[in-house]
N, C-alpha and C positions, 0 to 999 in steps of 0.2 A: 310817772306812767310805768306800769307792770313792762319788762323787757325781758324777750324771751330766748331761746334758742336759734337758729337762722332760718331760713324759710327754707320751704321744699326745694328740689334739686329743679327742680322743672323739665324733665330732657336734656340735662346739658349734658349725658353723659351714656352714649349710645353704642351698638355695635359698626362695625362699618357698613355705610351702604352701601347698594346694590350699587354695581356699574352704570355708567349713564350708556344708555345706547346710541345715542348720538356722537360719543367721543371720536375726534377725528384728529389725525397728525400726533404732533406732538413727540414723533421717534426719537429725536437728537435730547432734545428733554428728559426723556425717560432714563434713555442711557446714560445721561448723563448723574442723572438722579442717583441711579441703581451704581454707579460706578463709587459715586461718592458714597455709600455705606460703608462699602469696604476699604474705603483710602486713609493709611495711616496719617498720624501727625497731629491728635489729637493734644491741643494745648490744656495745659492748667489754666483753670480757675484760682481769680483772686481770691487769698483770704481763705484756702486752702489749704490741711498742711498737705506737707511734702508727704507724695506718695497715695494721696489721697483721687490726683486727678483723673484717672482711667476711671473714677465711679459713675463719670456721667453717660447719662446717654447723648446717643451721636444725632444731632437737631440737622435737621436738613429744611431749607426755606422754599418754598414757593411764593413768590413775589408778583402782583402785575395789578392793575387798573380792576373795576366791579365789569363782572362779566366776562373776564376773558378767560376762564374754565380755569381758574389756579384751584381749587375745591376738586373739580372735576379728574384732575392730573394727581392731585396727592390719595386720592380714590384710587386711582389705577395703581401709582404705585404702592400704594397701601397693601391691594387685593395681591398684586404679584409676587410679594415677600411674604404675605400672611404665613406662609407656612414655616418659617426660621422664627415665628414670635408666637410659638406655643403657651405661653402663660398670659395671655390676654393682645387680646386689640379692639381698640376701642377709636371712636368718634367725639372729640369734645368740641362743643360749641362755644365760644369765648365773643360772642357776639348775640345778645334779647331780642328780640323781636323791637321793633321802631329803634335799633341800632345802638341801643346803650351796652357797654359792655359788662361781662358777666361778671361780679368782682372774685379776684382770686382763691379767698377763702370759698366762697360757694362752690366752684371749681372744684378743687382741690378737694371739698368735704365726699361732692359726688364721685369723682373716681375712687375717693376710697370705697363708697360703698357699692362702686360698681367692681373695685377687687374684691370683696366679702370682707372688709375691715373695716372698725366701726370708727367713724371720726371723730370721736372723743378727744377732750384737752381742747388747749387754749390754740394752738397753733397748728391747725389740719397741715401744713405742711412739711414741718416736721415729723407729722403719722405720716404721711403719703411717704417721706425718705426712708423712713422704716420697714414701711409695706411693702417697697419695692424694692429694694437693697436686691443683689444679685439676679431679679426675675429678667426674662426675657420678651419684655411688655414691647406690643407697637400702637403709637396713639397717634393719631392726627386731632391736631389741633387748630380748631378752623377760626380765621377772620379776627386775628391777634390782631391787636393795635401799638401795645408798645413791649419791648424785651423787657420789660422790670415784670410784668403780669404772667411772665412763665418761669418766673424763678422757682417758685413753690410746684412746678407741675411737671418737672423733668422728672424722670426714674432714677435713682440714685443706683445707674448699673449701668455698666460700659457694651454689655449685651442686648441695651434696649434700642429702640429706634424712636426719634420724633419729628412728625412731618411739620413743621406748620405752613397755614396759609395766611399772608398779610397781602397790604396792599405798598407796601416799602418797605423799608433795613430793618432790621430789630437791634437796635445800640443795645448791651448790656448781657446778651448772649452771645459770648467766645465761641468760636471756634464753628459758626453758623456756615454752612454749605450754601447759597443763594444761588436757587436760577431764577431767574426773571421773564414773565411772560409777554411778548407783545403779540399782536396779533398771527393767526395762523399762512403758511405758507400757502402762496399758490396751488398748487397739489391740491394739498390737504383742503383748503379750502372749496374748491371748486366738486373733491369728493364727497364731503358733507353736502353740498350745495345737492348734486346729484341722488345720496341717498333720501333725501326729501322729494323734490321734485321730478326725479325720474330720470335716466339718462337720456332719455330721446330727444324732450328740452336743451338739455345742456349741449349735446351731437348736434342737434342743428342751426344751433349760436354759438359757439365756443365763447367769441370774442365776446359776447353780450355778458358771458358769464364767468369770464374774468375782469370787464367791468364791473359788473355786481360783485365780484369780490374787494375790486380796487376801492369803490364807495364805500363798501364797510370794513377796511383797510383790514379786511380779514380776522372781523372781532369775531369770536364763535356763535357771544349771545347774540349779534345783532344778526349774521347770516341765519342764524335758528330762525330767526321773527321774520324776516324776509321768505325764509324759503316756505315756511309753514302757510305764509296769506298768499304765497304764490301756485302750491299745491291745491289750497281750497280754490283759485281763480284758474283755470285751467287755459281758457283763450287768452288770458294776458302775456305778453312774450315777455322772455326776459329783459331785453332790452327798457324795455316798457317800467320794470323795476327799478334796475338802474335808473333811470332817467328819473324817474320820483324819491328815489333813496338822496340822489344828486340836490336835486332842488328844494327837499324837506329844510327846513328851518334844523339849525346844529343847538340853540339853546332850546331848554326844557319849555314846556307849551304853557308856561304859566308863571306870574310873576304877583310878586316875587316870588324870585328863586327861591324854593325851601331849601332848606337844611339836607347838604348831601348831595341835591341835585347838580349841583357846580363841578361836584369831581365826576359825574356822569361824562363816558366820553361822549365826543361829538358824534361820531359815526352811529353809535347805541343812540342817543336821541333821534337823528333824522330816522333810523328804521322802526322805533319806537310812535313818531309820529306818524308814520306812512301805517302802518300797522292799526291803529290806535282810530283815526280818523276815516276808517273804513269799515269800524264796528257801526254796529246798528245802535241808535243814541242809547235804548233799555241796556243794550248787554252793552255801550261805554260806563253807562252807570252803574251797574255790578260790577264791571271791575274796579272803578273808582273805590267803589264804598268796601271793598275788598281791603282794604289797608286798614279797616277800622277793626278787621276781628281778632280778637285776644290772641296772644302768640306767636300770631302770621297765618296758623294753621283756618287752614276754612275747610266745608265739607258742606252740603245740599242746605242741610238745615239752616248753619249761619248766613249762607246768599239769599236764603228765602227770605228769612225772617229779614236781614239787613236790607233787600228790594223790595219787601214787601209782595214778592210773588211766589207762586206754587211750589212747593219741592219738587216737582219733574222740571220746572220750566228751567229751575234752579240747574239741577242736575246738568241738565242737557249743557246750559250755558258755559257750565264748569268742565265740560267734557271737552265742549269745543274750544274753550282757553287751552286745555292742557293739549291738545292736539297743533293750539297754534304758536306753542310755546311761549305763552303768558304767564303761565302757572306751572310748577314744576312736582311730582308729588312727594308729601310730606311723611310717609312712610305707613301710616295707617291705610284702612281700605277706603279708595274713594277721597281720601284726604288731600288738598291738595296745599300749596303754600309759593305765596307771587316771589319770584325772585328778586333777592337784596338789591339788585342794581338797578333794578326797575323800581320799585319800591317809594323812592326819594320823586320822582316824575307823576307816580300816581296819588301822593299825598300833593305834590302843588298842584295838581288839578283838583282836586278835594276841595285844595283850598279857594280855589279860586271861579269855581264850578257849581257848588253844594251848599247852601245857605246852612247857617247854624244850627237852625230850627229843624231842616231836615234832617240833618246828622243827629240830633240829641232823640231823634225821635226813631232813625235806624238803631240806635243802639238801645234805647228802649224798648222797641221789639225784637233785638236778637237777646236782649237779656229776660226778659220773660217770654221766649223760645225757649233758653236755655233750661231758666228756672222749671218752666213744663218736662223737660227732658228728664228732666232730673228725677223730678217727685214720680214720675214713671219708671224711672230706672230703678230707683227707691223699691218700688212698690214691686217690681218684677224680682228682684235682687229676695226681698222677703214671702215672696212666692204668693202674694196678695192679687185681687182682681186690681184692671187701671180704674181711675176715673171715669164715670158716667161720661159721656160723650167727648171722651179722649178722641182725638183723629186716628186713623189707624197709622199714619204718617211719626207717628210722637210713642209707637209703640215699641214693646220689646215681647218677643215670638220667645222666652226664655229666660229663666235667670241668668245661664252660660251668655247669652248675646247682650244682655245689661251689664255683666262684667268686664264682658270684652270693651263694649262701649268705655266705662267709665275705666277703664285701664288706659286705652289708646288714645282718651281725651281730655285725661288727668292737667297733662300741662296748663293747654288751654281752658281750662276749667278755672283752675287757679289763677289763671292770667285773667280772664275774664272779672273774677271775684276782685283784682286787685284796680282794677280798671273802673271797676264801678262803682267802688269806695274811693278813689282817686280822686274822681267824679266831682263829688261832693252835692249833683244835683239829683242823681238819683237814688239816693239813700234807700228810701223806701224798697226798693228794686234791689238793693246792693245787701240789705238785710234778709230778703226772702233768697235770692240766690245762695247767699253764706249759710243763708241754715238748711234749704235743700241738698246743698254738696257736702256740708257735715251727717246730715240723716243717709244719704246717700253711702256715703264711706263709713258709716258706721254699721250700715247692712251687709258691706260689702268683704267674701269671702278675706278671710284672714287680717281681719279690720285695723289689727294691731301695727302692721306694718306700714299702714299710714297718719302716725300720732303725730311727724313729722307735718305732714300737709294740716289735720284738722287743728294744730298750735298755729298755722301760720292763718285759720280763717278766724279762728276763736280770737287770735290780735287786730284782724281786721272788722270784727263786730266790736272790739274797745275801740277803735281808733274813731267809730262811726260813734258812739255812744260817748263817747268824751267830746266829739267836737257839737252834738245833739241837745248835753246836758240831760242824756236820758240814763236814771241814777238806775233802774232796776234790769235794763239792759247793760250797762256797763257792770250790778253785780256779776250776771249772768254769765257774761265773760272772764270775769276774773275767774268766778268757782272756776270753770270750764278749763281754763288756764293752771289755776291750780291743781286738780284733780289730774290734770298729765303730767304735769310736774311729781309730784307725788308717786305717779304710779311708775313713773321715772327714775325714781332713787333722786330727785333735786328737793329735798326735803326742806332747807330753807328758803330757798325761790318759792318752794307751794307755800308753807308757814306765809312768808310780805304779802302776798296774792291772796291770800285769804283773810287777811287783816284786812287788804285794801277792801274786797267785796264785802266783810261785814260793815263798814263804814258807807260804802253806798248802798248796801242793804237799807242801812239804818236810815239815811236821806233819802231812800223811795219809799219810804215803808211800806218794805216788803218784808216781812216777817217768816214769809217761806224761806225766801234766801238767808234772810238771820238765820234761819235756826239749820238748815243745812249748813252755811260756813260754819255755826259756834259747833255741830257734832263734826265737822271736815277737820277741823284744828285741834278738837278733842285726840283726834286717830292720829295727827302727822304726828302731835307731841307724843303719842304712845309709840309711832313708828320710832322715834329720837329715844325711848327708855326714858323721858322724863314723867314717869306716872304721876305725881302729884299736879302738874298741867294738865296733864290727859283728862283726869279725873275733874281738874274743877272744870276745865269746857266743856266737859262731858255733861256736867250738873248744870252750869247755864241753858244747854240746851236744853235739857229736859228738865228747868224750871218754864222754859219757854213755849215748849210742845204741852207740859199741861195747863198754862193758862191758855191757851188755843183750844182744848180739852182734843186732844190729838191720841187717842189708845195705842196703835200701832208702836207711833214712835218713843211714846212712855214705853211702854214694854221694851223696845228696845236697848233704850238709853239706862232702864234700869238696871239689865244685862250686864250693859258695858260697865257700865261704874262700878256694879259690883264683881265681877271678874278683875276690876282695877285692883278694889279693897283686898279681895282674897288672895291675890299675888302679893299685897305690900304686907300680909298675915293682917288687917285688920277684921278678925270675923266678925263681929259683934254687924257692925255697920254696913258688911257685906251681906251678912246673913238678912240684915232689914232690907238691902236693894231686891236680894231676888224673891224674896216676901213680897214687896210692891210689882215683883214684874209679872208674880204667881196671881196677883189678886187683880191688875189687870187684864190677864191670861183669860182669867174666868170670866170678868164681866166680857173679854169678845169671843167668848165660847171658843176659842181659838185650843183642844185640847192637846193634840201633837206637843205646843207651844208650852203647853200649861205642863205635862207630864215632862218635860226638858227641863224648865225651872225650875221645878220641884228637887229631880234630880239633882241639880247643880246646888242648892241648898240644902238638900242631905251631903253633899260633900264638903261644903264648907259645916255645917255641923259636925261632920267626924273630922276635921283636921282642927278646930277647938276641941275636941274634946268630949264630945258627945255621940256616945256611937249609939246610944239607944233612943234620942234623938233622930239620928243621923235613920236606925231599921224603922221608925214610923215612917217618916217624910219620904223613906225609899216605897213604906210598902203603897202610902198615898200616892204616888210616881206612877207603881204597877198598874191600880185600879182609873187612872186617867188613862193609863198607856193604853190597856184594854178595849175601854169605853172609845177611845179612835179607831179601835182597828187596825194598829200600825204594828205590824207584826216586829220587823227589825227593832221598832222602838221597843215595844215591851221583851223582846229579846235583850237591848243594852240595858234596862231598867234591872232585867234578871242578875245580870253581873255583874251591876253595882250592887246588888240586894247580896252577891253573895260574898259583895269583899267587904261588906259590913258585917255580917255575920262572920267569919273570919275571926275582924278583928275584935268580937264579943265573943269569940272563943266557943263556936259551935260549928266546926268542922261536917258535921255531919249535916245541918242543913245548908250549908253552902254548897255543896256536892248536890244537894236534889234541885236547889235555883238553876245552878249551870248546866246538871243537866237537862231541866224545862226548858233554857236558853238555847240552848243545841240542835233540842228537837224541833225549835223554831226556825233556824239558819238552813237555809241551806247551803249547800256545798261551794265553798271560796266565797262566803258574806262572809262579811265583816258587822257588829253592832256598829250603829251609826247613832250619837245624841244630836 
């Protein structure tokens, strides 16, 4: 199987985010955070030489249970230093969406190209040591799982700074600063409490609401989710919170316990049920089915499409989560994404809630949502009308607003593509998706900069077509595959990929794709200087294009072969290819075409040896070039006309060619053949 390059970066590799507004406490922390940047004693690294160990940057850990704001604190003190780490700060995410982690090389390949260095070679982390040698970078590094997966992501500079956030120790990075989070202090907690639900609440219970803090032993996520369904119930006391936080069930509402849910703390469950069981049954089922969308990332359309209800109903729904701190947002407009800690509670209710059949059939219609989105955005992007009876909901008011879209939803785009080839049931579906988000990004301003994403969909239409047995779909893939390789500078990866495609050309008999791979293999051997390859594939194909009786691509292919012949000096054999490209020139009345060939066989006649040759077939050139109307051309025709004459020794009609040529030009043209 063709193996390619690595897949897209997907987000992993962001600026910092915004502050959380919510952030509350946390003083002693901080200071202490910010004290340990500057605190000497920085130990060597094993396997280091001597002298070397000041290169690293100084790791500072934030430690504690899902949900207790470790993210939220290395954000703060992120923002408060930013200004001592002028050559970058950055956001890395080392934790996927449904909680697998990111692998190190992918990592590592995105920060480089989020320093401007390209991540070439075998070992991105080794460029990363390079790239940042002496700079003064600050990164956070969120939702680490083990110290061997940052070895490759540290800055090779004693003047950088790295925050990470895990949820325990990282064995294997020295010299690790660790504070460790448990729940928020009294104070602070009861202040938080306050900015939600109002101090007047809290003034005339105190006690009720340092109970409610005691229940949720002061987790931040779980007082957010308390105080938020408390805010929206205005007659409920707080006491009245308490007392149902208290008596909530401490394990997750669903069994079996999924995966994850076990390290849920107790206190984050009971507020998560008190919370949860007081949605109205439609919006508990939007947020259920919220776990199923590509990335984490959701936004109106995926809740539609995955509830099967309106984009306003959507909308609204998504509003009211994120106000009741369900949903946290995911940096786009409107975009929202369910918090990691929650996350593991709302797939075992999934599971245990949501029949199979409905699920396979929410993601069937978020994926032809998407797929619509797409062929819209497509269409917008190429300044084209939508679809007849497109919804105005599936539209774009702009090409700038279809770029912006398909910029801000790229991740989850590709997430989705990967999800639905994973699949394996929805093939059908997973194939229109893949080739809508390729025609999409191929419309899409500065298209080159995303060759990285269309290798990784163009792998995922092989992967579907090998496990399918569909031969002329998997050619498809491969050309596709190849042809960025190629335009890549990976010249032998394109050459295997292009063997492999004419071979399942030849098992689908598909003939198009034959003879596209045999002229593609024609070109990589000429891109290698191996002209006598170039030239035979060149001639396969265009034995192949004319028994098809194909004119276009005969004229073409005759071009190339003979441009092959007249660099290796065979003229004889060159002079017959563009004779054949002249004589199919003619039969498709194609003249521009025809007065070119001509051209280019009056030049291979004068370099044999034939310049009185060479002044008919120029003057034959002129009278074509004419007969087009193509001024520039019958202007380069003139110049060739006059360095034939030239070199038959008549000076003086060379001089009247160039200057008829001249009076053709205008001012800063160039002849163009």
């Amino acid at each position: 199987m063709h193996q390619g390059p690595p897949a897209a970066d997907d987000g992993i590799v962001g600026p910092l985010p915004a502050l959380d507004g919510s952030f509350a406490g946390r003083t002693r922390e901080l200071a202490q955070l910010r004290s340990d940047i500057g605190r000497p004693g920085l130990g060597a690294v094993k396997g280091r030489a001597k002298g070397e160990a000041d290169e690293r940057a100084r790791v500072l850990l934030v430690a504690g249970r899902p949900g207790v704001g470790r993210t939220a604190l290395a954000v703060r003190l992120a923002r408060e230093v930013a200004d001592d780490y002028p050559d970058g700060r950055f956001f890395v995410t080392l934790t996927a969406a449904g909680g697998d982690p990111v692998p190190p090389g992918q990592a590592a390949r995105a920060l480089l190209r989020a320093l401007g260095a390209e991540p070439g070679g075998p070992d991105p982390a080794v460029a990363l040591r390079a790239a940042t040698k002496g700079r003064r970078l600050l990164l956070v590094l969120d939702d680490a799982r083990r110290g061997a997966e940052l070895a490759g992501l540290l800055p090779h500079s004693a003047r950088s700074l790295v925050v990470v956030t895990s949820d325990g120790p990282l064995t294997g990075v020295p010299d690790v600063r660790p504070c460790t989070l448990g729940g928020l202090d009294t104070p602070a907690a009861v202040e938080l409490l306050s900015r939600t639900i109002g101090d007047t609440r809290v003034t005339n219970d105190p006690r009720a609401a340092e109970a409610l803090v005691q229940e949720t032993a002061g987790h931040p996520t779980a007082l957010r989710l308390i105080a938020a369904w408390l805010a929206a119930q205005p007659r409920l006391s707080v006491a009245d919170a308490a007392r149902r936080v208290r008596t909530a069930p401490d394990r997750p509402p669903a069994q079996p316990v999924p995966d994850g849910a076990a390290s849920v703390p107790g206190e984050l469950v009971r507020a998560f049920s008190v919370v949860y069981e007081a949605l109205p049954g439609a919006a508990g089922r939007i947020l259920r089915l919220l776990v199923l969308a590509p990335h984490g990332t959701v936004d109106a359309q995926v809740a539609s499409a995955l509830a099967g209800c309106s984009v306003r109903a959507a909308q609204s729904t998504l509003d009211d989560f994120a106000a009741g701190a369900l949903l946290r947002p995911a940096g786009g407009e409107r975009q929202y994404r369910v918090p990691g800690c929650l996350e593991p509670l709302l797939r075992g209710l999934v599971a245990s809630r949501d029949r199979p059949e409905e699920l396979e059939l929410a993601r069937a219609r978020m994926l032809e949502r998407t797929v619509r989105l797409l062929l819209a955005c497509r269409a917008a992007l190429a300044g084209e009308a939508p679809a007849d009876g497109l919804p105005r909901t599936l539209r774009f008011d702009s090409a700038r607003a279809a770029a912006d879209w398909l910029r801000a939803r790229l991740p989850a785009l590709l997430a989705a593509a990967r999800l639905a080839v994973a699949d394996g049931g929805l093939d059908t579906l997973a194939r229109r998706l893949v080739a809508a988000l390729v025609r999409a990004l191929a419309a899409f301003p500065g298209g080159d900069a995303t060759a990285a994403e269309r290798y990784e969909l163009h792998s995922l239409v092989l992967g579907v077509a090998e496990r399918r047995g569909l031969h002329r779909e998997r050619a498809a893939a491969l050309i596709n595959l190849a042809d960025l390789d190629a335009g890549s500078g990976r010249t032998d990866r394109a050459l295997a990929a292009y063997r492999e495609a004419l071979g399942a050309a030849r098992a689908g008999e598909d003939t198009e794709a034959e003879g596209r791979v045999l002229e593609a293999l024609g070109g990589a051997y000429l891109e290698t200087g191996d002209l006598p390859r170039a030239s035979d594939w060149f001639g396969r194909a265009l034995a192949l294009r004319q028994a098809r009786g194909e004119l276009p691509h005969q004229a073409r292919l005759h071009a190339r072969v003979g441009a092959i012949l007249t660099y290796q000096g065979r003229y004889g054999p060159a002079l017959r290819e563009w004779r054949s490209a002249v004589g199919v020139h003619r039969r498709l009345g194609d003249l521009p075409a025809l007065a070119r060939a001509l051209t280019e066989a009056a030049r291979v006649q004068e370099y044999a040896g034939h310049p009185e040759d060479a002044l008919r077939t120029c003057r034959d050139a002129l009278y074509w070039a004419r007969q087009a109307g193509e001024r520039r051309l019958e202007a380069a025709v003139l110049l060739r006309l006059a360095d034939t004459l030239d070199r038959l020794g008549d000076p003086g009609g060379a001089r009247l060619q160039r200057a008829a040529a001249e009076r053709l030009f205008r001012p800063g043209e160039f002849p163009a053949l």
